[in-house]
N, C-alpha and C positions, 0 to 999 in steps of 0.2 A: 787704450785697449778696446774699449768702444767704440770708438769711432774706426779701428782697426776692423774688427768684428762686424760692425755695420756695413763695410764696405765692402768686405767678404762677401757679406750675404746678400749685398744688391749685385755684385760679380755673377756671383751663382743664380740668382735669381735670374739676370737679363741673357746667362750662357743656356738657364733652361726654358729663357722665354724664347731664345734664338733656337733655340734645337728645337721645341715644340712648333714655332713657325714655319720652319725650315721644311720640318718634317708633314706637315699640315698640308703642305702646296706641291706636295710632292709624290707620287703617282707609286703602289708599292710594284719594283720590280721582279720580282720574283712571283707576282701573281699566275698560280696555276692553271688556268683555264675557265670558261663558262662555267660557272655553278648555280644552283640554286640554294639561297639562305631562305627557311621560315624563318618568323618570328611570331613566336607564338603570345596572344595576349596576355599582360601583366608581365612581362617580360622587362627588369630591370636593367637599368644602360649598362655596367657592370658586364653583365650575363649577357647581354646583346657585344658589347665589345670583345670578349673572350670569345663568343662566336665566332665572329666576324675575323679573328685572329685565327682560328684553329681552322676554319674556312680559307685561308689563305687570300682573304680579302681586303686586309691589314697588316702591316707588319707588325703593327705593335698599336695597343689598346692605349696608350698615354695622351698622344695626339685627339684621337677622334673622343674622348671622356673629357680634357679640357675646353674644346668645344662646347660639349653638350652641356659640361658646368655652366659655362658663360652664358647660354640663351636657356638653359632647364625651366626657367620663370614663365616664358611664353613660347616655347620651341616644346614639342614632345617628341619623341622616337613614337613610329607607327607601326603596329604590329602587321603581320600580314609576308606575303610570300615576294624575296625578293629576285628578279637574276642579275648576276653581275656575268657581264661576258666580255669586259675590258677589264685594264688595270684603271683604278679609280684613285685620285687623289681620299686623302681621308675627309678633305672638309668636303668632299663629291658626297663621299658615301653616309657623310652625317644629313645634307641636304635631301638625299635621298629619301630616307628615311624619316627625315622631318616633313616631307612631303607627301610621303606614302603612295610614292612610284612605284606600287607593288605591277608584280607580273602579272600580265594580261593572258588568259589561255584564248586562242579563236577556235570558234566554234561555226562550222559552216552550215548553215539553213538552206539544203538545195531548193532551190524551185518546187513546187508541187508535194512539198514535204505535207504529211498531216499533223494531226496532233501527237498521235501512238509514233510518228516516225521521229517527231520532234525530242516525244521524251525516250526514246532509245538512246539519241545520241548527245542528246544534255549527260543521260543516266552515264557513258561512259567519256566525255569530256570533262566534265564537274562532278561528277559522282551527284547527280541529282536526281530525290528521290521522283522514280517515273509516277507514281502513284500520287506524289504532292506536286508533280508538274501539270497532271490531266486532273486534281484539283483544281487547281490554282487556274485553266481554260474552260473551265465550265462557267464560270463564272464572267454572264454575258453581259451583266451591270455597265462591267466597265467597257462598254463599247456599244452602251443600249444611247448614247448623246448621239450616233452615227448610223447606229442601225437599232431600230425601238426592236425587228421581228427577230436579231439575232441566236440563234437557241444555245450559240457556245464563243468562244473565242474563231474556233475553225474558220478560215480565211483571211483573218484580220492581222496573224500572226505574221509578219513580213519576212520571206526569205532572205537572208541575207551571209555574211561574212563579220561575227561579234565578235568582240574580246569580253570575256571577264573573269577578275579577280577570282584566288581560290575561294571558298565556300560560301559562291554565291548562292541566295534562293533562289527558288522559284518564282517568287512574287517580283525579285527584281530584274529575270529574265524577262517574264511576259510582259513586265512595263515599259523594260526597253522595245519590245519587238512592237507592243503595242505603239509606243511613242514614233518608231524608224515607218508605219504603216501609215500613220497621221502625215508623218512629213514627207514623206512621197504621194500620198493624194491631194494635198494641199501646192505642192512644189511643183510637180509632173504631170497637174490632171487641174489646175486651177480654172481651167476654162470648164472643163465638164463637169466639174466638182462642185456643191456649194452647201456648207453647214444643213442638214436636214432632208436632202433630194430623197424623196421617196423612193429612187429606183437604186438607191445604191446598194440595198439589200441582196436585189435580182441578179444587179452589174457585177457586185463580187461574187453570187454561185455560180453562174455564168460562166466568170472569168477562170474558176475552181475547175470545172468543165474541158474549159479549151486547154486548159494547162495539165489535163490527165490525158488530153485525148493524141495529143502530139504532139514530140520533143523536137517540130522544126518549128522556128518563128513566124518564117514563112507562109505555112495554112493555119495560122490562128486563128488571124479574121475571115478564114471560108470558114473555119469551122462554127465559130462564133455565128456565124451569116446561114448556117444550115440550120443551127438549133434557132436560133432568132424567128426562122421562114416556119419550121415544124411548128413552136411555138405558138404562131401565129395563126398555123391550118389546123389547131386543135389534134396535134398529129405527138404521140407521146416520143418521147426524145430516144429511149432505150441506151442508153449511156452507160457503158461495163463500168467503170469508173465506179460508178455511185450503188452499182453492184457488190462489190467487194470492200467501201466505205460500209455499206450496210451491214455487210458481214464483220466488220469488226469493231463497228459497235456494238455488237453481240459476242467480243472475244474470237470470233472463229476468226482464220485466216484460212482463204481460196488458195489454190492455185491457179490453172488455168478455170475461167468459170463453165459450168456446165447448166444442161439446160434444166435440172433442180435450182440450182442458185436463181437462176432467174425469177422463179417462183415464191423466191422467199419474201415472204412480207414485212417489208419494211415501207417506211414515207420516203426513203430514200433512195430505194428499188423505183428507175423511173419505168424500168420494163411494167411492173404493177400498178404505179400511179404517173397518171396524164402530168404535165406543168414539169417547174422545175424541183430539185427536191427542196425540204426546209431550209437548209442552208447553205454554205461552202463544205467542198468534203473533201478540201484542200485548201492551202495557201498560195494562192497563183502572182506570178512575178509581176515586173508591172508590163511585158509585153503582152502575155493574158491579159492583162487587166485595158492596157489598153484598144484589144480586138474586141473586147468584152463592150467597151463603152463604144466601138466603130465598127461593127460587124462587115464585113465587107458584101456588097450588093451580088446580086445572081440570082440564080433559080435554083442551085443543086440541094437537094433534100437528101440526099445518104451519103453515104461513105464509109470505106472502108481500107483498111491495111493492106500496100501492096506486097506484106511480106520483106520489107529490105527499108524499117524505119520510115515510111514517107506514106502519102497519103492519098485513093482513087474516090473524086468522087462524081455523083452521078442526079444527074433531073430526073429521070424515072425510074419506078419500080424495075422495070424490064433490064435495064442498062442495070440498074443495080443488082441485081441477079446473076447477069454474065461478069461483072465484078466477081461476086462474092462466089462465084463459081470457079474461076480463073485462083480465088483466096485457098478457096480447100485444096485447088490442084495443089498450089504451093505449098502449102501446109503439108500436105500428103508427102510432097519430096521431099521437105526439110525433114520427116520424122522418117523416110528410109534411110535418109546421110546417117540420122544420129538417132539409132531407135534406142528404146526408153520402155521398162519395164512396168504397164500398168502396176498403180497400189493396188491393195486386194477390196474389193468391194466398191471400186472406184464407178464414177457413173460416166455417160458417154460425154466429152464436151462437146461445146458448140463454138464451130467459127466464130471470130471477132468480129461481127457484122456491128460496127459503128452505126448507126441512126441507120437500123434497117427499116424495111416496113412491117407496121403493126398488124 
């Protein structure tokens, strides 16, 4: 009767090691579509399987729990946010999970993004506090081994296209963007690049500069090659850019600027102070970056907007005046197309005259 009994149960045993195999290597079909599973920390396998079940990610919680039995010693389930967007075998989805393939959100860093622009859109990608993000960039230590005069993270923050996990910090955002900034000046710029260069402080405001002044790649390095020449003839740069930077590090935001803003005193107002300002008052890409370190040769000292995205510029005062005269025409007929109700106490603006004269 024993040895009846015994046989039985190694029967039944090896019919539910077959089904639990069976079922293990096998894909559930009835899977409903792309989801996303949390898993929230301290989260028992149990709880995490019934999930996983009720999610339609599993047929059935037997398979993927006897797994987890078997490796529970040195395998753990990982908490954290997962998508499933195929049907998955169950030992897929325990591998998953033991690995903590959690889901990746991208987060896109445009070009000439700042800091305030940066934590806008962390704030509504990651829900990251903007206030503990513009913390966490003040903070110019970590990039004082590259640049000693840095006054913030500003510039250093590298544009790009990130993924990451749900509720990432802030500290482990700016380290990555910090880390992606390191390995493109090291990677892309190795010839002009070298641990310590004194001018690299200058090279990234600079390149912050050429990357607010025009969205073609094409007149970077004039533009870089204008401010470089001014620079050079003691000739203040007047840079709207680091006008409206100025303004909002004092909270305000401009619209169009007027000629009060230009007045306002900031270090960063280059209309009010000669040189370039204290630091980047952007993150420029590495085609800024690289007009930046190669300014292109010439004589042209101004420039200005021809109204249509692209860029006029000019060797002298005189020429730059019939520019900028030609700028207001245009101006004046874009705001007949599409007139615009002054706000009330508004002050008069001023043309965009790019590196006019002082």
């Amino acid at each position: 009767m024993k040895r009846k009994l015994a046989a039985v149960t190694a029967a039944l045993g090896l019919a539910v090691a077959a089904w639990v195999g069976r079922d293990l290597y096998h894909p559930y079909r009835a899977f409903p579509g792309s989801t996303i599973v949390l898993i929230e920390p301290g989260t028992d396998a149990r709880s995490i399987a019934n999930l996983l079940v009720g999610r339609g990610v599993l047929a059935q919680r037997i398979p993927f729990l006897v797994r987890y039995w078997l490796g529970r010693t040195h395998n753990h389930l990982k908490a954290g946010e997962y998508l499933f967007d195929r049907p998955l075998r169950p030992i897929d989805v325990y591998r998953k999970l033991v690995q903590g393939d959690v889901y990746l959100y991208p987060v896109v860093i445009p070009e000439g993004s700042d800091r305030f622009d940066m934590a806008r859109i962390l704030e509504e990608r990651l829900a990251i506090s903007p206030a503990e993000f513009l913390r966490m960039t003040e903070q110019a230590a970590l990039i004082r081994d590259l640049d000693p005069q840095a006054p913030s993270l500003e510039g250093y923050l590298f544009p790009d296209t990130y993924r990451f996990p749900r509720r990432t910090s802030a500290a482990t955002v700016v380290a990555t963007m910090l880390a992606r900034f390191r390995h493109i000046l090291q990677t892309r710029f190795h010839n002009e690049f070298s641990p310590g260069m004194e001018k690299l402080h200058e090279t990234v405001t600079l390149a912050s500069l050429v990357e607010k002044e025009t969205p073609d790649p094409a007149e970077r390095p004039v533009v870089a090659g204008v401010f470089a020449r001014r620079l050079e003839k003691g000739m203040p740069l007047q840079c709207d850019p680091t006008v409206t930077y100025a303004a909002e590090l004092e909270h305000r935001t401009l619209g169009r600027i007027t000629t009060g803003d230009l007045d306002f005193n900031s270090p960063f107002n280059t209309y009010r102070h000669a040189g370039l300002p204290p630091g980047p008052i952007a993150s420029p890409g590495e085609i800024s970056l690289r007009a930046a370190f190669h300014p292109a040769e010439g004589a042209e000292l101004y420039f200005v907007s021809n109204n249509h995205a692209g860029t006029i510029f000019a060797e002298t005062l005189a020429e730059h005046q019939r520019n900028v005269a030609r700028y207001r025409k245009g101006m004046a007929a874009l705001r007949r197309e599409a007139p615009a109700k002054p706000a009330a106490g508004s002050k008069t603006p001023t043309p965009h005259r790019r590196g006019q004269a002082p």
